[in-house]
C-alpha positions in Angstrom: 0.0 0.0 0.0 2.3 2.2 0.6 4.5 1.4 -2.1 1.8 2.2 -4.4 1.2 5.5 -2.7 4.7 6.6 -2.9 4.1 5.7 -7.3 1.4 7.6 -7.0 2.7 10.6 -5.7 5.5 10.3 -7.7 2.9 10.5 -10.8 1.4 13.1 -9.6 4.8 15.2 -8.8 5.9 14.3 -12.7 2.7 15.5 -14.0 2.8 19.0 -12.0 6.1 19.8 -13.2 5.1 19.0 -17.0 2.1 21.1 -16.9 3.7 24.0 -14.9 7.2 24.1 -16.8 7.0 22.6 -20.1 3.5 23.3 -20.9 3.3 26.7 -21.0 6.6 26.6 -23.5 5.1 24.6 -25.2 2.1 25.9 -25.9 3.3 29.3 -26.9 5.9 28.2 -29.5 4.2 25.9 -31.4 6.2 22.9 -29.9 2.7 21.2 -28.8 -0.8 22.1 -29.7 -2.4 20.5 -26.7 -1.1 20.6 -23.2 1.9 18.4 -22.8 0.5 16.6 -19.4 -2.7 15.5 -21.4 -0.6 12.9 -22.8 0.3 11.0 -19.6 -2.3 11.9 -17.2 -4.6 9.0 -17.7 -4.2 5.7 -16.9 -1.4 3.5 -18.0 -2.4 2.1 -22.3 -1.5 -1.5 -24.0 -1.7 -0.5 -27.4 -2.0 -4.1 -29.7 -1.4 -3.9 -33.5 -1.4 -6.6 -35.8 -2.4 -7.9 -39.4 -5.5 -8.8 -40.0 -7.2 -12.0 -38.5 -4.2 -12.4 -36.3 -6.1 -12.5 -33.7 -6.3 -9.2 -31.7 -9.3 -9.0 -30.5 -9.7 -13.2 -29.7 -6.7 -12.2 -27.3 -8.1 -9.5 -26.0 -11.3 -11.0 -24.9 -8.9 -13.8 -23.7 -7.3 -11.3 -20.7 -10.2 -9.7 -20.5 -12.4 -12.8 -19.2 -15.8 -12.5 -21.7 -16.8 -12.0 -25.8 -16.1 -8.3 -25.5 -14.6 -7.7 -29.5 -15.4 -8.8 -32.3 -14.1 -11.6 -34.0 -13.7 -13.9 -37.3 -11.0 -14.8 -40.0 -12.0 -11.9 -42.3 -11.7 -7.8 -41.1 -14.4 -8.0 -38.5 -13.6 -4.6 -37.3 -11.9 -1.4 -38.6 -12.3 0.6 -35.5 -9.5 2.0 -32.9 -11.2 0.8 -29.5 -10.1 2.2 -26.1 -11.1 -0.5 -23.7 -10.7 0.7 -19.5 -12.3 0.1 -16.3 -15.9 0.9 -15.6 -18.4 -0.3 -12.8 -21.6 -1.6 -13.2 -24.8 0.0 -12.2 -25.6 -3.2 -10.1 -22.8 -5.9 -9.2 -22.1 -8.8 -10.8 -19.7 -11.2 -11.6 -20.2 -11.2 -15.1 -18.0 -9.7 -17.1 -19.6 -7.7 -19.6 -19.5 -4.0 -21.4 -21.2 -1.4 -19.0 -20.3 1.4 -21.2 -20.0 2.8 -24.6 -19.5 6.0 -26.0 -18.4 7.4 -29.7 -15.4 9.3 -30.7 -16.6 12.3 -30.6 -17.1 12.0 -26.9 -13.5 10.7 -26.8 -11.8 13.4 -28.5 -13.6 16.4 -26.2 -13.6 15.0 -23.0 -10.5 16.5 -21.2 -10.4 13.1 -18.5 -8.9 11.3 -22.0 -5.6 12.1 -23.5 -7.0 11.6 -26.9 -7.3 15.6 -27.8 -4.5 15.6 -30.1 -6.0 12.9 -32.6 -9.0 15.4 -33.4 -6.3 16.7 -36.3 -7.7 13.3 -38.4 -10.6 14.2 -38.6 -15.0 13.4 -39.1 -13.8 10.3 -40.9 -11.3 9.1 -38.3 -13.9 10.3 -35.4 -16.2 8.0 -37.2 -13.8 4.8 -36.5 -13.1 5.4 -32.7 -14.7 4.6 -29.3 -14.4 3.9 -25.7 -15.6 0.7 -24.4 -16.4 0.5 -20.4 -15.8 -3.1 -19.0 -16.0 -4.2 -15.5 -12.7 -6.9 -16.1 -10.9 -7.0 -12.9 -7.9 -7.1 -15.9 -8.7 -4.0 -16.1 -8.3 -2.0 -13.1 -4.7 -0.6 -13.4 -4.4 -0.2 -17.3 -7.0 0.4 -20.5 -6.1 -1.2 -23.3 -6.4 0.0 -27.3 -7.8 -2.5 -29.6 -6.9 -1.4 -33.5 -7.9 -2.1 -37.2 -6.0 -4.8 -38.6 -3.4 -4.1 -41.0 -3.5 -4.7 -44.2 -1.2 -4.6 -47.9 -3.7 -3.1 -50.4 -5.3 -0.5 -48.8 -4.1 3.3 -48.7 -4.4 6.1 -46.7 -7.4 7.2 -49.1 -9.6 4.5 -48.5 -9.0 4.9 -44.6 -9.9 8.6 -45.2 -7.3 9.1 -42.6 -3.5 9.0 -42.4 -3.0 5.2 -40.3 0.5 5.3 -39.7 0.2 8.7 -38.4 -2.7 7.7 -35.6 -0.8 4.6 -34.8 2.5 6.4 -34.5 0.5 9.4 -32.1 -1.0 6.1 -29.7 2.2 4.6 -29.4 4.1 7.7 -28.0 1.0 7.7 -25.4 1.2 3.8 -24.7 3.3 2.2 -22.1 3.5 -0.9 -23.9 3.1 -1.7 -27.6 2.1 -5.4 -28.2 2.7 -6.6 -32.3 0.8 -9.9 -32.9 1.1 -12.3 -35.9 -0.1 -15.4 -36.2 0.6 -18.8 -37.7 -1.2 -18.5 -41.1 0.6 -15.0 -41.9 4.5 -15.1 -40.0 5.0 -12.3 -42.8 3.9 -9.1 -42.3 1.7 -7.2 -44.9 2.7 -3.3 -46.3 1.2 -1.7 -42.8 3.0 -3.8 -40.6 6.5 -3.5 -42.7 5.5 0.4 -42.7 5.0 0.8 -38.7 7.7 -2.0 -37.8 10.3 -0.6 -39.4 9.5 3.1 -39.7 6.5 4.5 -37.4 6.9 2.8 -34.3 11.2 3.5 -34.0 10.5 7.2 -34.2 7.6 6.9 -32.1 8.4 5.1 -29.2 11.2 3.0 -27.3 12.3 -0.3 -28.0 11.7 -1.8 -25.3 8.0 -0.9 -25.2 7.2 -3.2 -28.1 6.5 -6.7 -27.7 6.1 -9.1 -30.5 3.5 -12.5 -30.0 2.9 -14.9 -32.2 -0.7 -16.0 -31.9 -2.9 -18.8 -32.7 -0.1 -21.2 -32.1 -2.9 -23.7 -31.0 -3.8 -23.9 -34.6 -0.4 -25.7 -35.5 -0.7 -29.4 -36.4 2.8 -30.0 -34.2 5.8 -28.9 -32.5 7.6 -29.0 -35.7 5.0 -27.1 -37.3 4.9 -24.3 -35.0 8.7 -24.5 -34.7 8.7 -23.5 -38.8 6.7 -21.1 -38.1 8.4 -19.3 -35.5 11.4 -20.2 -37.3 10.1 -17.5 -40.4 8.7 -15.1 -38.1 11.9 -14.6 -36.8 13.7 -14.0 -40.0 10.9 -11.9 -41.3 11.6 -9.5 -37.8 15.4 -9.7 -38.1 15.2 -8.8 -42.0 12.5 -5.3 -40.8 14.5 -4.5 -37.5 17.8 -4.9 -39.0 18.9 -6.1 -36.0 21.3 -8.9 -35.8 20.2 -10.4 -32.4 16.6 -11.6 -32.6 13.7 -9.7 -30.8 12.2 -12.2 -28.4 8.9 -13.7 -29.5 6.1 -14.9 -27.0 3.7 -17.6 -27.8 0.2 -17.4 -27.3 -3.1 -18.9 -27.9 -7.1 -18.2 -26.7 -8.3 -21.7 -24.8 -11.3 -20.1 -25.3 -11.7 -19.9 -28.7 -9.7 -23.2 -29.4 -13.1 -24.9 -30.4 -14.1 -22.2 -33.3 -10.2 -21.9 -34.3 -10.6 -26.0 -34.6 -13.5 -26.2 -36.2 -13.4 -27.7 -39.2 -9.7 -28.9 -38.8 -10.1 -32.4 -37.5 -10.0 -33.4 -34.0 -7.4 -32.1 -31.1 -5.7 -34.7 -30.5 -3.5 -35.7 -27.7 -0.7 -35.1 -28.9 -1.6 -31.7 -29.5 -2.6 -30.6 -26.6 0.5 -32.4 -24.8 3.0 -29.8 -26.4 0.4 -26.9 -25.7 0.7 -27.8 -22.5 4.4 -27.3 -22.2 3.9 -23.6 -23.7 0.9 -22.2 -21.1 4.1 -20.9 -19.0 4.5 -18.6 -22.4 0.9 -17.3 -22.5 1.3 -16.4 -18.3 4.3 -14.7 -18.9 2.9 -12.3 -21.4 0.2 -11.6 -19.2 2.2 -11.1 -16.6 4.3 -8.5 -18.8 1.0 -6.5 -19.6 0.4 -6.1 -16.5 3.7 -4.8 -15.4 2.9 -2.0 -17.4 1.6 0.1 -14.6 5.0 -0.2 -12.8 6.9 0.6 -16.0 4.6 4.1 -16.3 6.7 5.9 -14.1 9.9 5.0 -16.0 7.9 6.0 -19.4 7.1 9.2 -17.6 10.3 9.8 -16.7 11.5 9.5 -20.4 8.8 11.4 -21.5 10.0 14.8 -19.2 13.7 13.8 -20.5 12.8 13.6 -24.2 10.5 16.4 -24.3 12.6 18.8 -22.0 15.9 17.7 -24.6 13.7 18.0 -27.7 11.8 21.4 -26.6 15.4 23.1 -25.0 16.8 22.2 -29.0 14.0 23.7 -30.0 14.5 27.0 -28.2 18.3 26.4 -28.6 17.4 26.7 -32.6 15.3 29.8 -32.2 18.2 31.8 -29.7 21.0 30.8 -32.5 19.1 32.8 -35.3 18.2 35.5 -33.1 21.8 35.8 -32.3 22.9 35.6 -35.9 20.1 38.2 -36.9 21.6 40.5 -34.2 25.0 40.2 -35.8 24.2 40.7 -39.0 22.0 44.0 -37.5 24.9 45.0 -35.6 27.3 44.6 -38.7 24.6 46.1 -41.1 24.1 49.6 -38.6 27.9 49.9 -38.6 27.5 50.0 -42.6 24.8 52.3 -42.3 26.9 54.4 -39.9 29.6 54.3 -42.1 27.6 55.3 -45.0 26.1 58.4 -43.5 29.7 59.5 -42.2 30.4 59.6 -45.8 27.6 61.0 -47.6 27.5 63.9 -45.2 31.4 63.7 -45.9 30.9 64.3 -49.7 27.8 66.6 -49.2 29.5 69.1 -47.2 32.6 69.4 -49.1 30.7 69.7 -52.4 28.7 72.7 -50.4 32.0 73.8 -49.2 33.0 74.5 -52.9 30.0 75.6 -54.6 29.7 79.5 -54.2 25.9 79.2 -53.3 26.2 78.4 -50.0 29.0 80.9 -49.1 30.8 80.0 -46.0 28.4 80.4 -43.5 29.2 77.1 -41.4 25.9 76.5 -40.1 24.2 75.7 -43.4 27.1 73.5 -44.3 26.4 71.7 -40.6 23.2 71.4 -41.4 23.2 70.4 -44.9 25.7 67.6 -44.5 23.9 66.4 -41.2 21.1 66.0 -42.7 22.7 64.4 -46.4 24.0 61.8 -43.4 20.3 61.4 -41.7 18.9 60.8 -45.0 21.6 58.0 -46.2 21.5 56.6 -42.5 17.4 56.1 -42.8 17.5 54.7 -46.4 20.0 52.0 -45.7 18.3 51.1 -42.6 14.9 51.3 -44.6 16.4 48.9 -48.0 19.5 47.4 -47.6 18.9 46.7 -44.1 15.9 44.9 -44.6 17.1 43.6 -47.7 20.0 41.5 -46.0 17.5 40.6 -43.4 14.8 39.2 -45.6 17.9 37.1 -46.9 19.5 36.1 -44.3 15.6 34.5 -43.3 15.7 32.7 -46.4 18.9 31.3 -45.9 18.4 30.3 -42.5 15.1 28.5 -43.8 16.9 26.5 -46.5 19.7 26.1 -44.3 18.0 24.9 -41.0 20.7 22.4 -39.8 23.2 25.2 -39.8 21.3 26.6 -36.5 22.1 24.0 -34.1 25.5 21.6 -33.4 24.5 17.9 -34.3 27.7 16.5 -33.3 25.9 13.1 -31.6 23.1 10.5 -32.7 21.3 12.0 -29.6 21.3 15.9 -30.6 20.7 14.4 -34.7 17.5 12.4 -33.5 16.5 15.5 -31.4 17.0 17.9 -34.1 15.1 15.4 -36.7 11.9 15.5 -34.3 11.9 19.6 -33.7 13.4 21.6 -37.1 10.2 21.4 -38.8 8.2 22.7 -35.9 11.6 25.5 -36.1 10.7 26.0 -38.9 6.9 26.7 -39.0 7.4 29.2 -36.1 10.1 31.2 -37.8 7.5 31.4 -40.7 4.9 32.7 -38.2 6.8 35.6 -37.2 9.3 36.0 -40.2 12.4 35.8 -37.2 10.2 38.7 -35.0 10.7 37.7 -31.5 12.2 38.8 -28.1 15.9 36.7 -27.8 15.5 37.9 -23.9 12.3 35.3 -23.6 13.6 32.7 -25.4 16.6 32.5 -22.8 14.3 32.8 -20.0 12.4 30.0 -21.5 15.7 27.8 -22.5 16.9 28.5 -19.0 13.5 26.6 -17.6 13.4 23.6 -19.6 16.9 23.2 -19.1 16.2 23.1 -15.2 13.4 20.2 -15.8 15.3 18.6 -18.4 18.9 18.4 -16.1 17.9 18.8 -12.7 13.7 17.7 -12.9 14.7 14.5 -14.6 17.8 13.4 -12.4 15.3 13.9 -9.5 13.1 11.7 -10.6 15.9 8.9 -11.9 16.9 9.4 -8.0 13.4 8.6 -6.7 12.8 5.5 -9.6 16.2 4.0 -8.1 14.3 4.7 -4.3 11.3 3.1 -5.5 13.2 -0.1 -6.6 14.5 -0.9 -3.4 11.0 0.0 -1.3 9.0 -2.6 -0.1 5.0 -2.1 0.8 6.0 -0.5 4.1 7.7 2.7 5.1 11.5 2.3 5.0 11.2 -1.6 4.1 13.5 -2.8 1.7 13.1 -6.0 -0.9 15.9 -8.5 -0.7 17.7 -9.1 -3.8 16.4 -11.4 -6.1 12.7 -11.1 -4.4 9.9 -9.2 -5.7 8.8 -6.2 -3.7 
């Protein structure tokens, strides 16, 4: 108990520091157009992806205990479905749906962080909905049931960009489960598309979990060894990476007699090396449901990422101000030059020409204001000549603003010039360098000093058991 209020407080502290420093940043440069904290204030997400008829939805109504989703071998459902906690009106043990509302109702209501995805759309709106389900599975974490992916269709028959929504759920979700199954170890044009390109810029890593479904399906060990045996090479050939992501191996006892049907009888055999993989089915379970403990890590990366990516952000913006005061500086020196000289030339030629005599007054006067006038045209033309270029060079030169001397500050950069960009386009290079630093100066604090603090209090957390000052033993859980 008290463990868990200690996480909570935590969560609490994490949140209050996003919404009071990086926010309000945020907001006002273009960096975010919805508060920043919206994205991690609810509860905990499992966001599950897969091809089609791989059997989402089967596993989801497996953890969840009851028929909630729809399934079938063919697209049963093209929807994005948040699925979280809700009581009934009167109690039961039956585990059943005791809520649902449309997207529209999802994409206003300020208790969801699902603001941001309003930017796809009627059509998109159309295709997304809250289900309220009183699974004790439930209680800690929603989960996010998706369309299943396919390899003909395009971002026009959606009517909304797919990649793009899955890549905006992922950076919300604690845990990202990829699910093939037996009959398609490939992976169609949507699933090559967010494997190897959405999900990497979207999210971590180690927040993606591939499972293999359906393995009940396979007619042997041997079988289902081949088809792990592809699955794996398939993954290694989209990750590029050289070691192997690990795989779990699942399968819905409950639905074992329609996935059977049709497919002779289940045999002893069968079910003896089933047997031998329900250990894999409890330890993916186990690993979704860790996902509430893993929250405050993925909050913590979120304050680091976001205070690194909106201080190179602000970083960008101070570096052009400070090169557009330079080249101002340089360019009033001209100017200043220039009128030294024309009021140079003007006076000596009135010095010479018999009209004005030699009353030194009028020549004073005459060559001051021969240097007013060249000093106010160049400021007027040149000036803003050189400026308007240097603008249009900094725009087609945008890497030139910023050091990217690391992979870090080159991934950072990658996420933040466009949003540079659009805001130097807003106010054609017109804004105050003194509030930028003030601004730099507070992410910086959250992003060096807010983060390490809560690092600190993560590493505290590990060692704390369910009672003030209690430690776990090594090797124990707490």
């Amino acid at each position: 108990m008290y463990r868990e209020n200690y996480i909570n407080s935590l969560r609490t502290e994490l949140v209050d520091m996003v919404a009071k420093d990086l926010t309000p940043v945020a907001l006002y440069y273009g960096y975010s157009d919805v508060p920043l904290e919206a994205n991690i204030k609810w509860r905990p997400q499992v966001l599950v992806l897969g091809n089609y008829s791989s059997g989402k939805s089967t596993m989801i109504n497996e953890f969840l205990g009851a028929d909630i989703q729809a399934t079938g071998q063919a697209p049963t459902d093209d929807s994005f479905t948040i699925i979280t906690y809700g009581e009934p009106d009167t109690p039961t043990d039956v585990v059943q749906i005791v809520e649902e509302r449309d997207g529209k109702f999802l994409l206003n209501d300020p208790e969801y962080p699902f603001e941001t995805l309003k930017k796809y759309g009627q059509r998109f709106a159309s295709h997304f909905r809250l289900k309220k389900v009183n699974s004790p599975f439930l209680k800690s974490l929603a989960l996010i049931d998706t369309p299943g992916m396919l390899d003909s269709i395009t971002e026009r028959d959606r009517g909304y960009d797919y990649q793009e929504v899955i890549g905006d759920l992922a950076q919300m979700a604690d845990l990202v489960l990829i699910v093939f199954d037996l009959h398609k170890a490939g992976t169609v044009r949507e699933a090559y598309i967010s494997i190897r390109e959405t999900l990497p810029k979207r999210t971590f890593e180690d927040r993606m979990l591939f499972v293999l479904n359906r393995i009940d399906e396979c007619a042997s060990l041997g079988d289902l060894l081949r088809v792990y045996g592809t699955l794996c090479w398939n993954l290694s050939q989209i990750t590029g990476r050289k070691d192997i992501p690990l795989i779990h191996l699942t399968y819905s006892p409950r639905a074992m007699p329609a996935s059977n049907h049709g497919a002779g009888d289940h045999d002893d055999n069968h079910r003896g090396f089933l047997n031998y993989l329900d250990n894999q089915r409890e330890e993916l379970k186990k690993a979704i449901a860790l996902a509430p403990r893993h929250r405050l890590d993925h909050l913590a990366t979120f304050v680091e990422t976001h205070g690194e990516r909106l201080a190179h952000f602000l970083e960008a913006l101070i570096s052009y101000r400070r090169a557009l005061r330079k080249l101002r500086f340089k360019q009033t020196l001209v100017a200043l030059l220039v009128a030294l000289a024309c009021g140079a030339v003007a006076g000596f030629i009135m010095l010479n020409y018999p009209l004005f005599g030699a009353d030194q007054r009028i020549l004073f006067t005459g060559a001051g204001g021969v240097g007013l006038a060249a000093l106010f045209f160049w400021l007027a033309v040149p000036m803003r000549f050189y400026q308007s270029r240097f603008h249009r060079d900094a725009l087609n030169n945008m890497d030139a603003l910023t050091p990217l001397d690391n992979q870090t500050r080159r991934d950072s950069w990658e996420n933040v010039r466009q949003l540079v960009r659009d805001y130097l386009n807003k106010t054609a290079g017109r804004f105050s360098l003194r509030e930028v630093k003030q601004d730099f100066a507070i992410v910086c604090q959250v992003r060096d000093k807010g983060s390490k603090e809560v690092r600190e209090a993560l590493n505290e957390l590990a060692t704390m058991g369910d009672n003030p000052g209690a430690k776990t033993v090594p090797g124990e859980p707490a």
